[in-house]
MARPAGU-716595 format. One record per residue (C-alpha): x, y, z; residue number from 0; residue in three letters. Coordinates in steps of 0.25 Angstrom, whole numbers. Each point is the difference from the previous one (the first is absolute). Example, Ala and Ser with C-alpha at 12.3 -4.5 7.8 and 13.67 -1.06 7.14 Angstrom:
// MARPAGU-716595
      px      py      pz   resi   resn
      49     -18      31      0    Ala
       6      14      -2      1    Ser
***
This chain:
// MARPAGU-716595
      px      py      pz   resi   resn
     179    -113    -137      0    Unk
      -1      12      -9      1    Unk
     -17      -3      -2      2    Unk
       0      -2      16      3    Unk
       5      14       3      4    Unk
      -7       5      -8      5    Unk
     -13      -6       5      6    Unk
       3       5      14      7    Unk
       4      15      -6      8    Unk
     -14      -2      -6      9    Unk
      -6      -4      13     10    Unk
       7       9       8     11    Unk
      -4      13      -9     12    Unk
     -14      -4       1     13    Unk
      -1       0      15     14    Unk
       8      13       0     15    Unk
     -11       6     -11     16    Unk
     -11      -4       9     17    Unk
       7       5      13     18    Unk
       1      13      -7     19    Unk
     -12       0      -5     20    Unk
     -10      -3      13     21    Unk
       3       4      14     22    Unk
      -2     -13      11     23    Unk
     -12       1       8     24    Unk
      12      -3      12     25    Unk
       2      16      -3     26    Unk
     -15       3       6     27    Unk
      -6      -1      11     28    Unk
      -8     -12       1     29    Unk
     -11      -8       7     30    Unk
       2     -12      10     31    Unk
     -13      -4       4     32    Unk
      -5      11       9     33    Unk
      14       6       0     34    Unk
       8      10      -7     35    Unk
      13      -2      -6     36    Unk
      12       9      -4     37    Unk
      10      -3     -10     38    Unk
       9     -10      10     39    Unk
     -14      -8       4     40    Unk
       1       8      14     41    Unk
     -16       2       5     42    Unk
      -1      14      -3     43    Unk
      -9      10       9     44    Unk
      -5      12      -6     45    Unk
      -3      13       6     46    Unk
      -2      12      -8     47    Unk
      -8      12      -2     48    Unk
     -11       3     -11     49    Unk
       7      13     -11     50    Unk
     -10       6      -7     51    Unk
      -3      13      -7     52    Unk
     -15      -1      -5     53    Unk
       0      14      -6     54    Unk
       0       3     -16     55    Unk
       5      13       1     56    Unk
      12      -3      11     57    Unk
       4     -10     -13     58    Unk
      -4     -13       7     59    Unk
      12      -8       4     60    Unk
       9       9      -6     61    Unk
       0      12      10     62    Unk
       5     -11      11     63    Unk
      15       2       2     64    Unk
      12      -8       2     65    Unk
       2       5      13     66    Unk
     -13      -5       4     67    Unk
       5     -15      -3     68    Unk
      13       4       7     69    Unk
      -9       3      13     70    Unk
      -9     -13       0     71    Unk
      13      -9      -1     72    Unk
       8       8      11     73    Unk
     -13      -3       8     74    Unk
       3     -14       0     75    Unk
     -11      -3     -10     76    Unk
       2     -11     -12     77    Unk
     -11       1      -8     78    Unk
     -11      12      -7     79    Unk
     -11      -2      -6     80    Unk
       0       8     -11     81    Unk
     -13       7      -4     82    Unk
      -1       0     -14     83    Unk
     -13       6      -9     84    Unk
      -9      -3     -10     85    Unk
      -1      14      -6     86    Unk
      14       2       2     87    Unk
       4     -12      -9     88    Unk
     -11      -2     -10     89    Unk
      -5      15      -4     90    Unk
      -6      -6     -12     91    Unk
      -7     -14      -5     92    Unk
      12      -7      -2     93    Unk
      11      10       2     94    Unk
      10       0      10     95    Unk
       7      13       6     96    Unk
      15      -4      -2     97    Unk
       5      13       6     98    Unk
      -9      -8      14     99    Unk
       6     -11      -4    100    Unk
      15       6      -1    101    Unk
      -5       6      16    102    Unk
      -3     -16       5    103    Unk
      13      -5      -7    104    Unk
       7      12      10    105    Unk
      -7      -3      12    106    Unk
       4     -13       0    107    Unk
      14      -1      -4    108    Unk
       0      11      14    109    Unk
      -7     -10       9    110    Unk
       8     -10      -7    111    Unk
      14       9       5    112    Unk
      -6       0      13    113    Unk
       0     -14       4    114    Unk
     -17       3      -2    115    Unk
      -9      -9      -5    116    Unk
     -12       3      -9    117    Unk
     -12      -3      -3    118    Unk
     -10       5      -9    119    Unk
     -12       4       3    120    Unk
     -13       3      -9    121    Unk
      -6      10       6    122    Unk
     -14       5       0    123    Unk
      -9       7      10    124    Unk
     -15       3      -3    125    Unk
       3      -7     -12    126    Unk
       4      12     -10    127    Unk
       9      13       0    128    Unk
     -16       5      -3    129    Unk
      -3      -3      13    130    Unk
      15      -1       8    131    Unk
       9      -8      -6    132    Unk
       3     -11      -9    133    Unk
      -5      -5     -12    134    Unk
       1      10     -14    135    Unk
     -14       9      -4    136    Unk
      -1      -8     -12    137    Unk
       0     -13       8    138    Unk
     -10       6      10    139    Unk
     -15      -2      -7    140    Unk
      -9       4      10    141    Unk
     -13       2      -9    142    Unk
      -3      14       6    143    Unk
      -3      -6      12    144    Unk
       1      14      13    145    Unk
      12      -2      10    146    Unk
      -1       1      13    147    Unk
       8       2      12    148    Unk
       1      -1      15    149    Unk
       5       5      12    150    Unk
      10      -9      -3    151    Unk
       8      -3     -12    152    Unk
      -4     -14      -3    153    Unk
     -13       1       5    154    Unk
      -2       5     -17    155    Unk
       3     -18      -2    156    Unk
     -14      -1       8    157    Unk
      -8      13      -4    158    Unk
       6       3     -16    159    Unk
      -9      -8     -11    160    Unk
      12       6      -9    161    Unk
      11      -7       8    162    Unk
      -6     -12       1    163    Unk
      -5       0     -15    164    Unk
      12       3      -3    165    Unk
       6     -12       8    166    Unk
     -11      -9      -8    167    Unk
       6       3     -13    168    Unk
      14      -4       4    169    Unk
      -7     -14       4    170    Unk
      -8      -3     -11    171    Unk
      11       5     -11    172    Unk
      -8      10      -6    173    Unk
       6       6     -13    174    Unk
      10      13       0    175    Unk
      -3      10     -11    176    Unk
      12      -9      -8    177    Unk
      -9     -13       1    178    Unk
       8      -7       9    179    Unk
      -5      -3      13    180    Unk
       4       9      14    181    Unk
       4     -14       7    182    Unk
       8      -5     -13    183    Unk
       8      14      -1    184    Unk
       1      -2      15    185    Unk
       7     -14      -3    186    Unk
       9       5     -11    187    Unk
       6      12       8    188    Unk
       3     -12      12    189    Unk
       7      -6     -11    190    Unk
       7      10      -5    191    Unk
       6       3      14    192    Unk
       4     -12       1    193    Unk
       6      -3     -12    194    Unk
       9      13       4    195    Unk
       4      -5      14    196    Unk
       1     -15      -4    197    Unk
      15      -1       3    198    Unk
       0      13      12    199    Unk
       4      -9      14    200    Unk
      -4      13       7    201    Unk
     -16      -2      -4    202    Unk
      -3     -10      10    203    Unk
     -15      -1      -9    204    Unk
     -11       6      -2    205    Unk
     -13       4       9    206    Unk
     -12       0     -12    207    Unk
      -9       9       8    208    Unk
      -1       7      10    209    Unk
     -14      -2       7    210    Unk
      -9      -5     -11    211    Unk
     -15       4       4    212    Unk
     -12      -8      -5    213    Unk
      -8      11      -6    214    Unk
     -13       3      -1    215    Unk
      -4     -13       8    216    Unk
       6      10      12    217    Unk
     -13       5       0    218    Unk
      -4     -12       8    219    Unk
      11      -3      11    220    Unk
      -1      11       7    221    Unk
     -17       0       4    222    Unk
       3     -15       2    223    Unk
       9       4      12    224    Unk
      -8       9       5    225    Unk
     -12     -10       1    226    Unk
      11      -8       6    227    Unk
       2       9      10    228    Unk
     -16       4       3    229    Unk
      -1     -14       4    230    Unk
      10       0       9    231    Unk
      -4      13       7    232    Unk
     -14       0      -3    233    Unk
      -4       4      15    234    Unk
       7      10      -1    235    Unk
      -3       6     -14    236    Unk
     -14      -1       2    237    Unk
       1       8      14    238    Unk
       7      11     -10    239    Unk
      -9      -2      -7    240    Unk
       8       1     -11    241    Unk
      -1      -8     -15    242    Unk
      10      -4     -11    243    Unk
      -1      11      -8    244    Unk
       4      10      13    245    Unk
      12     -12       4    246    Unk
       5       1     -15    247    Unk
       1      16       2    248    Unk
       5      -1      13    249    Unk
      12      -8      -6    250    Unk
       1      10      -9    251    Unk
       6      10       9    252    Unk
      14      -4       7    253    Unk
      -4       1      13    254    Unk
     -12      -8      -3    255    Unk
       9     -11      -4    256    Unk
       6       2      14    257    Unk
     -12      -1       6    258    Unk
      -3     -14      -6    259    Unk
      12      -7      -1    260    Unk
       1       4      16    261    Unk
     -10     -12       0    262    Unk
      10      -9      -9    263    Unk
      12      -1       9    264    Unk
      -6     -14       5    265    Unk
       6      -9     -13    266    Unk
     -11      -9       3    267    Unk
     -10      12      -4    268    Unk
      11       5     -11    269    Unk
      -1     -14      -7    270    Unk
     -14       1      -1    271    Unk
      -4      13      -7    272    Unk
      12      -1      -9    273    Unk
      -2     -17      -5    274    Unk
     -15       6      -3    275    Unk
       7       2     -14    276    Unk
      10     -11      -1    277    Unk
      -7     -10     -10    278    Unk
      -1      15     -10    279    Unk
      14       0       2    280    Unk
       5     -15      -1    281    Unk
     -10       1     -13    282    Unk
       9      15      -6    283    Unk
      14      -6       4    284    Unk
      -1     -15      -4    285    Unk
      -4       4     -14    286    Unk
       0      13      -5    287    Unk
      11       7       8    288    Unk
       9     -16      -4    289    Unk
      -5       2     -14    290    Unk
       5      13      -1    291    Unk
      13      -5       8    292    Unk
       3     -14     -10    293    Unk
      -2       9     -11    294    Unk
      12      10       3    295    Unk
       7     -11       5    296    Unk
       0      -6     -13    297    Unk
       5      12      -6    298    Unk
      12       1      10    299    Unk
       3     -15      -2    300    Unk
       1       1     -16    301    Unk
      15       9       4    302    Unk
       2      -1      14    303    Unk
       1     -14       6    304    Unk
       8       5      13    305    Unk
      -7      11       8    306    Unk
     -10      -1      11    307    Unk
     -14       5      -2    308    Unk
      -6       4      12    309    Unk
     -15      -2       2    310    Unk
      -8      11       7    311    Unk
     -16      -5       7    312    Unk
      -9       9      -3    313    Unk
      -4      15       6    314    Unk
     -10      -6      10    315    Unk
      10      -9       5    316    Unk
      11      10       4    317    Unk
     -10       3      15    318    Unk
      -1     -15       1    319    Unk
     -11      -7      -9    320    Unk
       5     -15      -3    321    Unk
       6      -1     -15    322    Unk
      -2      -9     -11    323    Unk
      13       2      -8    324    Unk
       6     -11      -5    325    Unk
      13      -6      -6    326    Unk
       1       5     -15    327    Unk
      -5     -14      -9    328    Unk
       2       1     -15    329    Unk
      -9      -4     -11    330    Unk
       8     -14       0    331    Unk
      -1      -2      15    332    Unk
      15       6       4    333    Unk
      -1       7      12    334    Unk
      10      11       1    335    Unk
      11      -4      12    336    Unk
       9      15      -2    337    Unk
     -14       7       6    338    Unk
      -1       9      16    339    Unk
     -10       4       9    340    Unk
       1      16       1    341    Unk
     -12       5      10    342    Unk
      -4      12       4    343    Unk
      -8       1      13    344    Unk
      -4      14       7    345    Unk
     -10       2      11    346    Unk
     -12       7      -4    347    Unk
       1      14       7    348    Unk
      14       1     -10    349    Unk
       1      15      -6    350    Unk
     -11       5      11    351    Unk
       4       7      12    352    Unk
      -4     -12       8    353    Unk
      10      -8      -5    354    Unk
      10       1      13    355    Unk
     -12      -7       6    356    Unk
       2     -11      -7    357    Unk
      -4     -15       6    358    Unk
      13      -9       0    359    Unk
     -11     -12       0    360    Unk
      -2       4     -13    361    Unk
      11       1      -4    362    Unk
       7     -11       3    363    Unk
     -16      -8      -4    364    Unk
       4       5     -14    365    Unk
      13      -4      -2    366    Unk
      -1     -13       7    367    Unk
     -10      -2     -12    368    Unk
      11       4     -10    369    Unk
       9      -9       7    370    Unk
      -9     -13      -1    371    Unk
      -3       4     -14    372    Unk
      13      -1      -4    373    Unk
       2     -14       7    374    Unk
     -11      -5      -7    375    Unk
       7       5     -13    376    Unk
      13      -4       4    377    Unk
       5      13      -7    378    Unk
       9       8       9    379    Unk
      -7      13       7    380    Unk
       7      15      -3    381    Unk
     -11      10       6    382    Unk
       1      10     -12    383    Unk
      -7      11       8    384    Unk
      -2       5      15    385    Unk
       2      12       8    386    Unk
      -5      12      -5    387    Unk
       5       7      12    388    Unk
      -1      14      -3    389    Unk
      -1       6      14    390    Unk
      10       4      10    391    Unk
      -9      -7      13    392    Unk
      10      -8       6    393    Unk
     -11     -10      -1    394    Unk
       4      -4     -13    395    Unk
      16      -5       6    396    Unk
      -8     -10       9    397    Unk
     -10      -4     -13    398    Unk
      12      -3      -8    399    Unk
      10      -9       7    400    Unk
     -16      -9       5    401    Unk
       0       0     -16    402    Unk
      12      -3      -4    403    Unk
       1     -10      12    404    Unk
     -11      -7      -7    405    Unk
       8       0      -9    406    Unk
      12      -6       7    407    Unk
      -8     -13       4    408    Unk
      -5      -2     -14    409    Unk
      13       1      -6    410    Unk
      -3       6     -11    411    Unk
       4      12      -8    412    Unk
      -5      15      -1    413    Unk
      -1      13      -7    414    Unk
      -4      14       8    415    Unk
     -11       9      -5    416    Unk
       7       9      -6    417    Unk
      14       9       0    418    Unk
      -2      15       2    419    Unk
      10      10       1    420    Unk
       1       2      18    421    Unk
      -4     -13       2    422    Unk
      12      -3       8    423    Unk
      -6      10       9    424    Unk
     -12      -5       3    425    Unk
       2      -9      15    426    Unk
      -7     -13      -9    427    Unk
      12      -1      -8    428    Unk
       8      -3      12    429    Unk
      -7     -15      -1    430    Unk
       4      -1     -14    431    Unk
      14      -1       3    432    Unk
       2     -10       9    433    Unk
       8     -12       0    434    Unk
      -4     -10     -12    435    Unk
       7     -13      -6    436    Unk
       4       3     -15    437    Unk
       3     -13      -5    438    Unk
       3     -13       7    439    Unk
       8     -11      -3    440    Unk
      -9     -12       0    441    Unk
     -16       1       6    442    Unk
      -5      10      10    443    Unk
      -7      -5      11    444    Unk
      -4      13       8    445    Unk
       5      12       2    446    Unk
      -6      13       9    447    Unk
       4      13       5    448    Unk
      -5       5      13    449    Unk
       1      14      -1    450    Unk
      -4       4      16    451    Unk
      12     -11       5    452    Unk
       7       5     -12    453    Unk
       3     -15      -5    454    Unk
       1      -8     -12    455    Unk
       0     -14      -2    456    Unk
       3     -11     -12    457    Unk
       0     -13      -1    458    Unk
       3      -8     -13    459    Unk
       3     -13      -6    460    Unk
      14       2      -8    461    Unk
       1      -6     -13    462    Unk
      14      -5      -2    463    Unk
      -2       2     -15    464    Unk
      -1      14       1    465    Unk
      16       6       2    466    Unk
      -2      15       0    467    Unk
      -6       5      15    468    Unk
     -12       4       5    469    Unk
       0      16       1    470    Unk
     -10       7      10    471    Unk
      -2      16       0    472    Unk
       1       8      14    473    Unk
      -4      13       0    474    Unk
       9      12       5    475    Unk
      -9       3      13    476    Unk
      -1     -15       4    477    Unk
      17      -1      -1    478    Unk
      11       4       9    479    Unk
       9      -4      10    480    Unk
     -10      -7      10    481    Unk
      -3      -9     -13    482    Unk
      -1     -15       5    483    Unk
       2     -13     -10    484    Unk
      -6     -13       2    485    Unk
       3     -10     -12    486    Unk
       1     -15       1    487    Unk
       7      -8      -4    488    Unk
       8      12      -2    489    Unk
       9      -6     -12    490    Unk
      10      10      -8    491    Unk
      -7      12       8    492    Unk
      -6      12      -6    493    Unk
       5      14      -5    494    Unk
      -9      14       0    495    Unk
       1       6     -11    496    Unk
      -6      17      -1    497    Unk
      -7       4     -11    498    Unk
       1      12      -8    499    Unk
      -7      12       6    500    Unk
       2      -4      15    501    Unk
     -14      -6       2    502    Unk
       3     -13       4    503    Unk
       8     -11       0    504    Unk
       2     -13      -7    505    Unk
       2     -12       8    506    Unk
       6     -13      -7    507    Unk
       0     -14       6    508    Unk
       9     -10     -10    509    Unk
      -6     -13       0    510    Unk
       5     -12       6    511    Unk
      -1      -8     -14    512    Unk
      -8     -10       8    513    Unk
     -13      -3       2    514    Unk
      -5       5      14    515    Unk
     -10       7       9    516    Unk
       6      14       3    517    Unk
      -6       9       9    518    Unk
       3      17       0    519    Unk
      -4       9      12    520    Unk
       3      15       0    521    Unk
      -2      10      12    522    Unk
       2      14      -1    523    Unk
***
């Protein structure tokens, strides 16, 4: 009897040591198919905003505030995506900036007292903090190769043989001054993050990143559109008299681009100039940029088995080009399951003045790309990036809730570009907080809001597995006294909860403990 206690004391100390010693992947949020899932298996829906501060010399993520995490959750809002940099984290081959890294470990205990979830986000515009922001100088060879600019920030990925040199060092590995290669150090930094947020719940996973661009093999995309879109209105060019060269300068000039893409609102003509490159691209994603991607993620899996990594297509598929990304397949033929879409997609008149004027058949042509794209990965779709509203035009409110109606019918999640201080102010923001499941108690089947009938509707599939209730989040503006509840079956009821800061108000519905079709409709 006396060896038999003992055996169970031994067995039960060593199921204690393990528990202690590794956090259940039940803690994280987790993937169901095309679905995410929070802690207590409930689909989760994620809507969130982009926090970033690319500067050097505001100190990076450390000059964001608490305050600021404060704001986003009070705005109903459950995740960020956290911008975190290159130079900021690796000032040197091989060495990491512990006082950055104390400033991560902060910001995320904040998002993680504000009921926020995060998710990291590599960040990297024009390549290099040389160039804009992003990857160290010693990781940026360029071989003296001149820099160019544009009218237009990013016009430099198109027009600068030192960005896109650069970027072709980064691919093919090239050797920092240390001897170890740029795309290895690049692994081991990954690694090192994660090693460091392995057991942090709050850390959704991490976005490997942002916008990768081909390189120098840009140089080719862009005149092969343009003989795309000669063909198409040849009549008319020729009438002009006009030839490449003078249709490549004239996109150079914002209201050039205008001008052209006036002729693009039909998709069918769309389609046409911008799959002019989509065998380039298809070749750049489905090798080097997965290459690239499987050899980070190989890093990550050597200490993080639990967190998401979330996959980006490529900088000529954010207006819309067809990607070529692929599920993550290790050298043994694994492929990685814990893996998310996270698109990007702007119309191309974004950052010009022309950008109010921007064609909602374009819009929605490009994300209903996305959207296929992440069916035919079966990955579940967070559109990382979209937005960029930085106008007062009330043009931008209607813009918004067409988008994140877009949104609505694909059921997937989404993160703003980008918090600024005032943003609340602008009339856009007004779209961003509107009515919104946060996590549902079994499968979602639809849900919409109709901002002009000022409407929302639900309707899901209860998983009586799941005890603790479906929670949805009201805004402020959309709640009072007029406020009318549809639920069926209704089952224990529900209970409105305010949230902190008197921005909105949480609405709860306990779960019938049974499996059944329930349906939710709000109007205001």
């Amino acid at each position: 009897m006396t060896k038999i206690n003992s055996l169970i004391l031994f067995i039960l100390s060593v199921l204690l040591l393990f528990s202690c010693s590794s956090h259940p992947s039940s803690t994280f949020v987790t993937l169901d198919g095309t679905t995410f899932r929070d802690q207590h298996q409930r689909e989760l829906i994620l809507n969130g905003i982009n926090l970033i501060i690319k500067d050097a010399n505001s100190g990076y993520l450390c000059g964001m505030t608490e305050e600021e995490f404060k704001q986003i959750s009070g705005w109903g809002f459950n995740v960020v995506r956290l911008g975190i940099l290159w130079d900021g984290l690796e000032p040197e081959p091989g060495v990491y900036n512990d006082s950055m890294f104390r400033c991560l470990d902060e910001r995320i205990q904040w998002a993680r007292e504000n009921g926020l979830y995060v998710i990291l986000d590599m960040h990297q515009d024009l390549y290099s903090v040389q160039f804009s922001d992003g990857a160290p100088e010693w990781a940026t060879l360029t071989e003296d190769q001149a820099h160019y600019t544009g009218a237009v920030w990013s016009d430099a990925y198109l027009i600068s043989p030192a960005v896109q040199t650069a970027f072709d060092n980064f691919w093919n590995n090239t050797p920092a001054s240390d001897g170890v290669g740029i795309q290895d150090h690049y692994a081991l930094l990954w690694q090192y993050i994660a090693e460091r947020y392995a057991h942090e719940p709050a850390v959704i996973g991490y976005d490997l990143m942002n916008e990768p661009f081909i390189g120098s093999e840009a140089s080719k995309f862009f005149p092969a559109m343009v003989r795309a879109y000669m063909e198409i209105f040849q009549e008319e060019i020729r009438a002009a008299g006009m030839e490449a060269g003078e249709l490549m300068e004239l996109w150079g000039h914002p209201d050039g681009r205008a001008q052209i893409l006036e002729n693009m609102t039909d998709t069918a003509i769309y389609s046409k100039v911008v799959n002019a490159v989509q065998e380039m691209n298809l070749a750049f994603e489905s090798t080097t940029l997965m290459d690239m991607y499987t050899r980070v993620a190989s890093a990550i899996r050597e200490v993080d088995p639990d967190h998401i990594l979330f996959l980006e297509h490529s900088y000529f598929s954010n207006p819309g080009v067809p990607s070529g990304i692929q599920r993550i397949r290790y050298s043994d033929g694994r492929l990685e399951e814990k893996v998310a879409y996270a698109p990007h997609g702007y119309d191309l008149v974004v950052d010009t003045e022309a950008y109010s004027s921007a064609s909602k058949d374009r819009v929605e042509y490009l994300f209903d790309h996305t959207f296929n794209t992440s069916r035919r990965l079966d990955m579940p779709m967070l559109v990382g990036e979209w937005g960029a509203f930085h106008s007062r035009d009330s043009i931008f409110l209607d813009q918004a809730n067409f988008i994140l109606g877009l949104f609505e019918k694909y059921k997937c999640g989404q993160t703003f570009w980008a918090y600024y201080d005032g943003i609340e102010n602008y009339p856009f923001f007004s779209a961003l907080l509107r009515p919104r499941p946060i996590a549902v108690a079994g499968n979602i089947s639809s849900y919409s809001f109709d901002p002009e009938r000022n409407r929302f509707s639900c309707s899901w599939f209860e998983d009586g597995s799941i005890k603790k209730p479906s929670t949805f989040f009201l805004p402020h503006r959309n709640y009072s006294d007029d406020l009318e509840i549809s639920l069926s079956p209704e089952g224990n009821g529900f209970i409105l909860k305010s949230r902190e800061q008197n921005q909105g108000v949480i609405l709860s519905i306990k779960a019938t403990e049974s499996d059944t079709l329930r349906m939710l409709t709000l109007t205001f």
